[in-house]
C-alpha positions in Angstrom: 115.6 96.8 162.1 118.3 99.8 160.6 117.8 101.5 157.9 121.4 99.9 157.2 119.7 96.5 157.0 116.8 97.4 155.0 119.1 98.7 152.5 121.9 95.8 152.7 118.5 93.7 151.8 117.0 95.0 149.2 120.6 95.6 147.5 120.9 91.8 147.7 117.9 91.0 146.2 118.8 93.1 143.7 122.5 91.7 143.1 121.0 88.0 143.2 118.2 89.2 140.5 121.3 90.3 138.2 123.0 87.7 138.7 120.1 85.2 138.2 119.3 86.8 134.9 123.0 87.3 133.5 123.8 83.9 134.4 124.2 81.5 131.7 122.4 78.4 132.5 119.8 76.2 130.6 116.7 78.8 130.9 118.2 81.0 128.4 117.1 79.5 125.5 113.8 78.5 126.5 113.6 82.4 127.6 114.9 84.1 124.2 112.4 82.0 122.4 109.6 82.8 124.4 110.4 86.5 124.3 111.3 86.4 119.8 107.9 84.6 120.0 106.0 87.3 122.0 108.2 90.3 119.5 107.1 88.2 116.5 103.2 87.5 117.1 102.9 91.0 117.8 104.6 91.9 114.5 102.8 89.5 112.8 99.4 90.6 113.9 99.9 94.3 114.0 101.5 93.8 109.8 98.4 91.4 109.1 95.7 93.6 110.7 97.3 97.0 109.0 97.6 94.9 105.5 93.7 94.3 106.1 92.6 97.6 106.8 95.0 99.0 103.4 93.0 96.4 101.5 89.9 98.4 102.6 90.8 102.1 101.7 88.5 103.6 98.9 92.3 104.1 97.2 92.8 100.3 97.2 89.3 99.5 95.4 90.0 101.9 93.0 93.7 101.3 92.3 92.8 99.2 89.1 91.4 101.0 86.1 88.5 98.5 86.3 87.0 99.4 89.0 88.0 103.1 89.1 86.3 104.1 85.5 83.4 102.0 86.3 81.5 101.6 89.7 83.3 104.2 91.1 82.2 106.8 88.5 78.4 105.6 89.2 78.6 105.8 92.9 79.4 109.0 92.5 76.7 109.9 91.1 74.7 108.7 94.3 74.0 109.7 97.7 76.0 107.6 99.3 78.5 109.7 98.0 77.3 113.3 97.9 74.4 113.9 100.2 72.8 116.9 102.5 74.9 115.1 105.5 78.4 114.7 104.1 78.5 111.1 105.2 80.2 109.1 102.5 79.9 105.3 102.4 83.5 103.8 100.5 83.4 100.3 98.8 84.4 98.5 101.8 81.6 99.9 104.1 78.9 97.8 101.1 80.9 95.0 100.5 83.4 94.0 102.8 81.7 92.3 106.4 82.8 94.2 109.5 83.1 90.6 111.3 86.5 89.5 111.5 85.9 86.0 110.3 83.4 86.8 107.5 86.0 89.7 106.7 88.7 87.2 106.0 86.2 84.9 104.4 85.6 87.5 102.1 89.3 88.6 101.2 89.6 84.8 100.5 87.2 85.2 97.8 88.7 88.2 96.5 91.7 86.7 95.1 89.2 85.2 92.6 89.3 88.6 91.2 92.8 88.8 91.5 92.6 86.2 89.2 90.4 88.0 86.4 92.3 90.8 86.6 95.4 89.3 85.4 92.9 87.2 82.5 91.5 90.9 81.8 87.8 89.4 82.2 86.5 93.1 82.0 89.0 94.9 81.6 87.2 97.1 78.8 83.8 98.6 79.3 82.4 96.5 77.0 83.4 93.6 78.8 82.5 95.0 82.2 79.0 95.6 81.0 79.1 91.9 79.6 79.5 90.6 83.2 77.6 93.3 84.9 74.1 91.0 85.7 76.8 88.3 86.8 78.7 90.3 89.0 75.6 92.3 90.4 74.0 88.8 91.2 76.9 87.8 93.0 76.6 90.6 94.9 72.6 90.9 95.4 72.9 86.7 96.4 75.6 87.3 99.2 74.3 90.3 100.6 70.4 88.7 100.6 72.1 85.7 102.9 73.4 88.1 105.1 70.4 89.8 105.9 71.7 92.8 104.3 73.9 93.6 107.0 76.4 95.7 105.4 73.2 98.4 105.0 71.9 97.7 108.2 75.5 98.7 109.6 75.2 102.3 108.5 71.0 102.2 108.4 69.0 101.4 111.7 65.0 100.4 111.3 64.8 101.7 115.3 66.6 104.9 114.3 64.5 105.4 111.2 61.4 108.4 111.0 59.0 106.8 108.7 57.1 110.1 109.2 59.8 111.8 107.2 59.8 109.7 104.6 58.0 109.8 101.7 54.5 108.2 101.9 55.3 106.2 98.8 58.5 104.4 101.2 55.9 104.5 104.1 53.9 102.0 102.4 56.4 99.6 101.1 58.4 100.0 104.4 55.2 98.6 106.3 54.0 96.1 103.6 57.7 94.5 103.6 57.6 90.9 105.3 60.4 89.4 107.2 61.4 87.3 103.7 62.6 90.8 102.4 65.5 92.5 103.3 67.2 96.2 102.3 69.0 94.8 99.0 65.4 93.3 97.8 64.0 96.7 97.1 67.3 99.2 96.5 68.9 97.0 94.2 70.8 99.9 91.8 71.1 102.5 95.1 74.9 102.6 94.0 75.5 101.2 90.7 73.9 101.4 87.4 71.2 98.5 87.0 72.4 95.4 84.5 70.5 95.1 81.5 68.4 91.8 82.6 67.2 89.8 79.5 63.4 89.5 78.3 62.5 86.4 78.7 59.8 86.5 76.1 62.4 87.9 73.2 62.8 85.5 70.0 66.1 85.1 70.4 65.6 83.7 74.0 62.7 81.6 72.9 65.0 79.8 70.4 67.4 78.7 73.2 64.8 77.2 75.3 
């Protein structure tokens, strides 16, 4: 076959293609939608996943005055946020999951707080310290059920030296049982401790 023939053919195939494509005829509408559908899912996803991952920025936490002059000024106090190894651990990294689906679970939950922060449940720090034991609860609860996974994604028991710890941790590391997890013993590692209430004080004695 000529060169001449190879050509004529593939310019064919080419003019039919055009033609097919340019062609008004019933596919059209069934082809717009599927390609306005493909431009908008991708949209969609890319605008939900990079709304996600704002909602997770250190800036974002501490955008409201509540958070910002109050467990953000203790964590810095701690090593998670000044330490020997300049790795810094932001408020997502403790108490948003990493999972997709428990990561949407929990931005569910957080327009709960949305909610208190237009009722200005502790907006004050007296009111914050008011709700402190609640809120810290909440916290110590949810992690306990997971295991303490948000820890364990920075902090590895195979990766861990117990020979450089101190012997004090050495013991309570190997006494630990499998009912225990991180948050059971470092409760406080980031935040100030809530004031928990003596049981045996008058006051509480009267309520009982």
């Amino acid at each position: 076959m000529s060169d001449q023939g190879v050509t004529g053919r593939k310019t064919g195939v080419i003019r039919r293609t055009w033609s097919y494509l340019w062609r008004p005829s019933s596919r059209w509408p069934f082809i717009i939608i599927l390609v306005a559908g493909g431009i908008g899912g991708v949209l969609f996803w890319g605008g939900f996943n990079w709304a996600m991952e704002m909602t997770n920025t250190e800036a974002f936490c501490i955008g409201c005055h509540e958070m910002r002059d109050n467990p953000y000024k203790e964590l810095q106090q701690t090593i998670h946020f000044k330490n020997r190894s300049g790795v810094r651990a932001i408020c997502s990294d403790c108490h948003v999951p990493h999972e997709w689906f428990a990561k949407i679970r929990r931005k569910i939950q957080a327009s709960n707080e949305l909610l208190h922060k237009v009722m200005g449940t502790i907006d004050t720090p007296e009111k914050f310290e008011t709700h402190r034991l609640e809120m810290a609860t909440r916290v110590w609860n949810s992690m306990k059920a997971r295991d303490s996974l948000e820890c364990r994604n920075c902090h590895s028991k195979n990766a861990m030296d117990p020979h450089k710890q101190k012997e004090a941790s050495q013991i309570m590391f190997q006494e630990s049982t499998k009912s225990l997890t991180c948050i059971d013993c470092h409760k406080g590692i980031a935040h100030k401790l809530p004031e928990i209430p003596d049981e045996d004080e008058p006051e509480n004695k009267d309520k009982k």
